[in-house]
C-alpha positions in Angstrom: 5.8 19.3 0.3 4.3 21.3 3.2 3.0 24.7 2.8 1.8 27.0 5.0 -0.9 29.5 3.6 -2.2 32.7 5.2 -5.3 34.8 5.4 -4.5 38.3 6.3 -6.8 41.3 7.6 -6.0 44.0 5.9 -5.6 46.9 8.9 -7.5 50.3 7.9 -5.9 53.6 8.1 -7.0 57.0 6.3 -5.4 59.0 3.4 -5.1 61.7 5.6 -2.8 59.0 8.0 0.0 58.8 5.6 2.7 61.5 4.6 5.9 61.8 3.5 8.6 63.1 6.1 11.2 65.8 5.6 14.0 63.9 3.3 12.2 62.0 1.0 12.8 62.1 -2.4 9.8 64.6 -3.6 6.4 63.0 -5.2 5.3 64.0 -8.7 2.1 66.0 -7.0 -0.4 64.2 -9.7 0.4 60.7 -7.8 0.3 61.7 -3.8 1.2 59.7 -1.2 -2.7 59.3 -0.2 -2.5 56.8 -2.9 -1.0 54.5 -0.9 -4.4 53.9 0.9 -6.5 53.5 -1.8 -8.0 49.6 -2.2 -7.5 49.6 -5.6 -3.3 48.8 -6.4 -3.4 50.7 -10.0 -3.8 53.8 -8.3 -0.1 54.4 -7.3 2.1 56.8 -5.4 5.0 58.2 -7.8 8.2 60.0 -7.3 9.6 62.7 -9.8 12.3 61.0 -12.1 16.1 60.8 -11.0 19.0 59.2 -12.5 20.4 58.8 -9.5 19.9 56.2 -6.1 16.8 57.3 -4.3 15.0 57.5 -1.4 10.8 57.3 -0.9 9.8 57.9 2.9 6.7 57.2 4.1 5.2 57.1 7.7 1.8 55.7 8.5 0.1 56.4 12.2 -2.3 53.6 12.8 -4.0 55.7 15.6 -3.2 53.4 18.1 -1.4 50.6 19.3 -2.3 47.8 16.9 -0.7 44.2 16.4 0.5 43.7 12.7 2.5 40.6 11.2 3.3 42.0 8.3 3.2 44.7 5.1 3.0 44.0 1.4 2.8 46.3 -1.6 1.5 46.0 -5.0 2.1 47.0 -8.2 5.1 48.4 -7.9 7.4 49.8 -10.6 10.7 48.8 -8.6 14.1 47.4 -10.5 15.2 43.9 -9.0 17.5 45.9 -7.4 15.6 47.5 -4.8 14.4 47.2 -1.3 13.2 48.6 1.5 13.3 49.3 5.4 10.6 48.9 7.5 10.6 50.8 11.7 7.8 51.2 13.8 7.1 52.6 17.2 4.5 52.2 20.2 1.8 55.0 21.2 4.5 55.7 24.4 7.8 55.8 22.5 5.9 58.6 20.0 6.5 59.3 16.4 9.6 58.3 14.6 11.7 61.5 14.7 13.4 63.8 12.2 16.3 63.7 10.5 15.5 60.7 8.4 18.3 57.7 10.0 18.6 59.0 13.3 15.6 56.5 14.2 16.8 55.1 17.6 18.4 51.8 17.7 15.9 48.9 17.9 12.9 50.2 15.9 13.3 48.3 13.2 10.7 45.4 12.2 10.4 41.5 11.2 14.2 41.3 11.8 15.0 43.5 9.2 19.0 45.2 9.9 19.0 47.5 7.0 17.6 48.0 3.3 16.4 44.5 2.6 15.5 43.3 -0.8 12.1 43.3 -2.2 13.3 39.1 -3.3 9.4 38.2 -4.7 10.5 38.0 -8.5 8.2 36.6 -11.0 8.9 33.7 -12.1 6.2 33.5 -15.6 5.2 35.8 -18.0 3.7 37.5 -14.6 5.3 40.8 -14.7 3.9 42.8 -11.5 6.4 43.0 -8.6 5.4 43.1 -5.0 6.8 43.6 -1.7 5.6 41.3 1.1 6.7 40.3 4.5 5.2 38.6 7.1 6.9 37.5 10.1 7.4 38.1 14.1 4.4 40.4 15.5 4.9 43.6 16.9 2.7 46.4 18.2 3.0 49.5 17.0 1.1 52.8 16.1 3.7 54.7 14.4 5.4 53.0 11.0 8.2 54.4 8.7 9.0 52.8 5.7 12.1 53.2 3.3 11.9 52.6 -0.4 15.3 53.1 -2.1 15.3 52.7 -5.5 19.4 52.8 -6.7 17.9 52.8 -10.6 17.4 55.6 -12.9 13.7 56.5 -13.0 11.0 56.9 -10.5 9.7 54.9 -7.2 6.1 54.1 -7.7 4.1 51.9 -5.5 0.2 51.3 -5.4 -1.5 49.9 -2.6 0.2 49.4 1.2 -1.0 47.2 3.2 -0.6 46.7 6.9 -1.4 43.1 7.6 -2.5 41.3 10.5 -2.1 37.1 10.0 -5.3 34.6 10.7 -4.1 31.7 12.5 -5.7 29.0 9.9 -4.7 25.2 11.6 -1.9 23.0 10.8 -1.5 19.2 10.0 1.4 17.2 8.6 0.7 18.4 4.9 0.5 22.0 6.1 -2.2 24.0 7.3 -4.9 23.9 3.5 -6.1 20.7 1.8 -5.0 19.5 -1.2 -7.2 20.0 -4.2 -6.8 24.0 -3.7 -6.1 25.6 -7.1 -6.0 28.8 -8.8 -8.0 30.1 -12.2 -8.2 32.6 -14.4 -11.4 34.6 -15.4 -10.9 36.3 -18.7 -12.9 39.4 -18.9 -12.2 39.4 -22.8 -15.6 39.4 -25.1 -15.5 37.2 -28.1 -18.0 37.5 -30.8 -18.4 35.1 -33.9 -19.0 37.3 -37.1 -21.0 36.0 -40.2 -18.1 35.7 -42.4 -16.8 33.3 -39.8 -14.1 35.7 -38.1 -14.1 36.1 -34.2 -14.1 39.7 -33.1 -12.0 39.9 -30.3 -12.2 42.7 -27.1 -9.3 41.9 -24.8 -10.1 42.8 -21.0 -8.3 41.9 -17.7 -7.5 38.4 -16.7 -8.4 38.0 -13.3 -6.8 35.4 -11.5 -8.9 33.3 -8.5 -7.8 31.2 -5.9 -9.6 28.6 -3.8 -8.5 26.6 -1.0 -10.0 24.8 1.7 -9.0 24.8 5.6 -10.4 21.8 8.1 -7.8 22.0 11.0 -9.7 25.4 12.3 -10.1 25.0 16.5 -12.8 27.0 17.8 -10.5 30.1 18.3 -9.3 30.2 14.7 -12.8 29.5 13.3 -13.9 32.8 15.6 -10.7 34.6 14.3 -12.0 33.6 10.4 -15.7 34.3 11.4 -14.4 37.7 12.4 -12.6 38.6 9.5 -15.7 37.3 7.2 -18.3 39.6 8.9 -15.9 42.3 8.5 -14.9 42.2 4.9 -17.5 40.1 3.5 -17.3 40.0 -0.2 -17.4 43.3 -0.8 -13.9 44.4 1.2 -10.4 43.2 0.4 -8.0 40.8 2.2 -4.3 39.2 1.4 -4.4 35.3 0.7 -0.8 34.0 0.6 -0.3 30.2 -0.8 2.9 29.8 1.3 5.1 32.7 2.8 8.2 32.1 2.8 9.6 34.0 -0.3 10.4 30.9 -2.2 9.8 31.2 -6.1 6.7 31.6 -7.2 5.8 34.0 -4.1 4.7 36.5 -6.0 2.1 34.2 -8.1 1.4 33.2 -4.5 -0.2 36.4 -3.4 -4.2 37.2 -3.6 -4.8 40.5 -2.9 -8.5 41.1 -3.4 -12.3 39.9 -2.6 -13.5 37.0 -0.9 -15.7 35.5 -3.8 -17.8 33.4 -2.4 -18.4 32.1 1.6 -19.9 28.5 1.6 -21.3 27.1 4.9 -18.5 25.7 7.3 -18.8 22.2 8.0 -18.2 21.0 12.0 -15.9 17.7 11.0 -14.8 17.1 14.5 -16.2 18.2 18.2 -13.2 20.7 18.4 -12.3 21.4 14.5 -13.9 23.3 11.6 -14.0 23.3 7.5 -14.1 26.2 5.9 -13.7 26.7 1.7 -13.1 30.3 0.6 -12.5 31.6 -3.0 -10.2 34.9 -3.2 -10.6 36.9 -6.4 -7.9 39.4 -7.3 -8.1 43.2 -7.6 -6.4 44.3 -10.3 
């Protein structure tokens, strides 16, 4: 079976860049919207509680024109039941206007035509939902996205990311060798007591993925050469085994650090190897 993985740049904006419009459901004030553009998914945007359908509004300005491919979010507290809307607009058609739903015809993104659901289940004892969509590219500075939540309770929601996709080669087996392969580093402590007992801390589990790209052409390798100045190990990026919402997609996704960066390895005149090791954020 083919499969297609992704490396995504993870497009900065500032807390100050993100609000909540007129007509949103109100925000419990200790978990603001600012959340949203914090690297680290635990710290979350919340809504008051309602028993009722609701809706969470949030628009982002990206400052300027900018080419995205996609938007995940993580950690989110969402019922299977939910979804959400994703519009955008360029620098010349201006902001998204007021009331929320008279957005003209046509602003709408990655062929969405109304609420669309979140569809990344887990499928093992994985229990943290995400949203994540990555399609057709569009360039846009102003984004509005719709949360609805039809479930009693609240909407919360930790990190948003706005992606831009790494073109990473292709071959008949897909675009990553095979022998990639995910981990699991258990940050629990373990200490063997005289009476022969084990004391035991529990800590996070911190799942790792490593995979290995040798179709790059010059202009992908510059595109990943890029992206690896940028972030380094030391700033976060979206790794995506496959992406096309099949089960397991949310197992799939690696949002986190770039562990380690081994030399590349020049294989052919016109292709690169490159082996990167993703470890999550939790």
């Amino acid at each position: 079976m083919s499969k297609n993985g992704a490396v995504f740049r993870i497009v900065p904006y500032a807390a100050s860049a993100v609000g909540t419009p007129a007509g949103s459901w109100p925000l419990d004030a200790a978990f603001p919207v600012s959340a949203l553009a914090n690297i680290q998914p635990k710290v979350v945007m919340r809504s008051t509680f309602s028993a009722d359908p609701k809706f969470v509004v949030v628009d982002i300005d990206l400052g300027a024109d900018t080419l995205i491919d996609g938007l995940a979010v993580l950690h989110t507290g969402f019922s299977p039941a939910a979804g959400w809307a994703i519009l955008g607009a360029t620098n010349a058609q201006g902001p998204l206007p007021l009331p929320l739903g008279s957005e003209p015809a046509g602003r709408r993104l990655f062929g969405q035509t109304g609420i669309e659901s979140f569809g990344i289940e887990p499928t093992t004892l994985e229990n943290r939902r995400f949203g994540f969509i990555a399609r057709a590219s569009h360039s846009v500075r102003y984004l509005r996205v719709y949360f609805y939540e039809p479930a009693a309770g609240v909407v919360e929601v930790g990190t948003l990311l706005v992606l831009q996709r790494l073109a990473m080669g292709q071959d008949q087996f897909g675009n990553f060798e095979l022998g990639s392969g995910r981990r699991v580093d258990d940050r629990s402590q373990r200490r063997a007591l005289p009476g022969g007992e084990t004391a035991i801390e529990r800590g996070g589990r911190v799942p790792e993925w490593r995979a290995t790209w040798s179709s790059l052409t010059e202009a992908q390798y510059r595109q990943l050469w890029s992206l690896l100045n940028e972030a380094g190990t030391s700033a976060p990026v979206l790794a995506a085994e496959f992406q096309d919402g099949s089960a397991g997609q949310a197992e799939a996704l690696h949002y986190g650090l770039i562990q380690s960066i081994d030399f590349s390895e020049r294989i052919q005149l016109d292709k690169q190897r490159v082996e990167l090791r993703f470890q999550e954020l939790l």
